[in-house]
C-alpha positions as CSV (number, residue, x, y, z in Angstrom):
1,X,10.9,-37.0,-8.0
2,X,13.1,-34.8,-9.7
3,X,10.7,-34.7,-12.5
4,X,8.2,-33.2,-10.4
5,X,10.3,-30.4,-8.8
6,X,11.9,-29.6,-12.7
7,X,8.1,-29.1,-14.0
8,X,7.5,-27.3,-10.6
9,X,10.2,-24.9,-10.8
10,X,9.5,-24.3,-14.8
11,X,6.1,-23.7,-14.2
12,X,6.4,-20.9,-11.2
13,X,9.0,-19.6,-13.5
14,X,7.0,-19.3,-16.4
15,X,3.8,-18.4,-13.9
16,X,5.0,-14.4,-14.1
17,X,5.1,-14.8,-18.1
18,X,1.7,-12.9,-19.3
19,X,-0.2,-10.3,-20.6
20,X,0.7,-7.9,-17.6
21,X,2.6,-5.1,-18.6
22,X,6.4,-5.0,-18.3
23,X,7.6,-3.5,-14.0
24,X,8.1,0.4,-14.5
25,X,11.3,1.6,-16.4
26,X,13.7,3.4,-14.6
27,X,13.6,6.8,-14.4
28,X,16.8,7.7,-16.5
29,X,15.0,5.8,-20.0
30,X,12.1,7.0,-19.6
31,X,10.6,10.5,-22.2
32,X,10.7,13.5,-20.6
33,X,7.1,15.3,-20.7
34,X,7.7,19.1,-22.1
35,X,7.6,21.2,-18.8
36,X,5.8,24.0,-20.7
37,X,3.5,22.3,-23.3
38,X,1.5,24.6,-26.0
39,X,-0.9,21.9,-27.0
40,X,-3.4,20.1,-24.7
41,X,-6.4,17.4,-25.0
42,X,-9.6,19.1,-23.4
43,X,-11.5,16.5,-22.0
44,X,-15.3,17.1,-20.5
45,X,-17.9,15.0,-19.0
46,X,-20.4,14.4,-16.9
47,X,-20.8,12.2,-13.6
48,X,-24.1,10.7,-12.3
49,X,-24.9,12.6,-9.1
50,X,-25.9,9.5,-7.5
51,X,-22.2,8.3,-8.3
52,X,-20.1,11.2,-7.0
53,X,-19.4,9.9,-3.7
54,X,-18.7,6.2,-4.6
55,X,-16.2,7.2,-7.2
56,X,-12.5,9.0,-8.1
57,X,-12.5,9.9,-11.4
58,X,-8.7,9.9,-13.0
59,X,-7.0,9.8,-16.5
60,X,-3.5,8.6,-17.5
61,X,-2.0,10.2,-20.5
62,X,0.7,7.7,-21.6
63,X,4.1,9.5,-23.3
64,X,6.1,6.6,-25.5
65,X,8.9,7.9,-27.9
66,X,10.3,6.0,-30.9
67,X,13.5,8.1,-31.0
68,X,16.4,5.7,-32.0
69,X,18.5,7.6,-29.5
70,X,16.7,6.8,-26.3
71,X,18.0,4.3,-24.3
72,X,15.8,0.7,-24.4
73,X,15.8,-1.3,-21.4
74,X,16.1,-5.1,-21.5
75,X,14.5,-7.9,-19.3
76,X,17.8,-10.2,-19.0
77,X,15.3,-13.0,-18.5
78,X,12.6,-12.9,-20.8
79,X,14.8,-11.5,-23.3
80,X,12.4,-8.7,-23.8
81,X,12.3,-4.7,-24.9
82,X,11.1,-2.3,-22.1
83,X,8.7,0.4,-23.0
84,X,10.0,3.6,-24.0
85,X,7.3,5.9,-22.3
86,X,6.3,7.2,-18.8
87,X,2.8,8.0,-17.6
88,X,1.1,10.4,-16.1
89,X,-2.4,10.4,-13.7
90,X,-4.1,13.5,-13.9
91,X,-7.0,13.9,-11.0
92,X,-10.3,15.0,-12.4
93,X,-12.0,17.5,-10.2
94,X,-15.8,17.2,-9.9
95,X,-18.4,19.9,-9.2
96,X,-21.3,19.2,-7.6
97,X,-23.1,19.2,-10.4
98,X,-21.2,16.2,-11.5
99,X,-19.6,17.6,-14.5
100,X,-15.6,18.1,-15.1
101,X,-12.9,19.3,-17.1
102,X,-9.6,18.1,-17.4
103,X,-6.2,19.3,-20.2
104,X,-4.0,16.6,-21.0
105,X,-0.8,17.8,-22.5
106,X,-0.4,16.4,-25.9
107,X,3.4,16.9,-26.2
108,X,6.8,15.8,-24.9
């Protein structure tokens, strides 16, 4: 019996262990995005008409910095690094023709 609940308890334990990405670092480690950027990503495209009203459109632009001087974050746990980055949705706006535009800032 106690067998049973050691290999039950491991296993709901180990059950959040994965692929999924780490919970959302906290606000003070995370990059801060350059309030006035000078460079952008123009991004254009086209949506089916037949799609526009079964679909909302959005990008994420994901900011990750490798400065040494950042704080890290640390999953006691796991024993893992947090992500260094913070990102961003940006709504795409789509005409009625279907098409859109959208500028991703490129810098942080």
């Amino acid at each position: 019996m106690k067998w049973m609940l050691l290999i039950l308890t491991i296993s709901l334990l180990l059950r959040g262990c994965g692929n999924a990405p780490p919970p959302p670092m906290p606000k003070k480690f995370q990059p801060v995005v350059n309030p006035s950027p000078n460079y952008f990503m123009t991004v254009k495209g086209h949506v089916a008409p037949e799609l526009l009203s079964k679909i909302n459109l959005k990008w994420q632009a994901i900011y990750s910095t490798t400065n040494p001087a950042c704080d890290k974050t640390y999953n006691k746990f796991e024993g893992v690094v947090g992500w260094r980055q913070v990102a961003l949705n940006f709504e795409t706006h789509v005409d009625k023709q279907g098409n859109y535009e959208i500028k991703i800032p490129l810098e942080q």
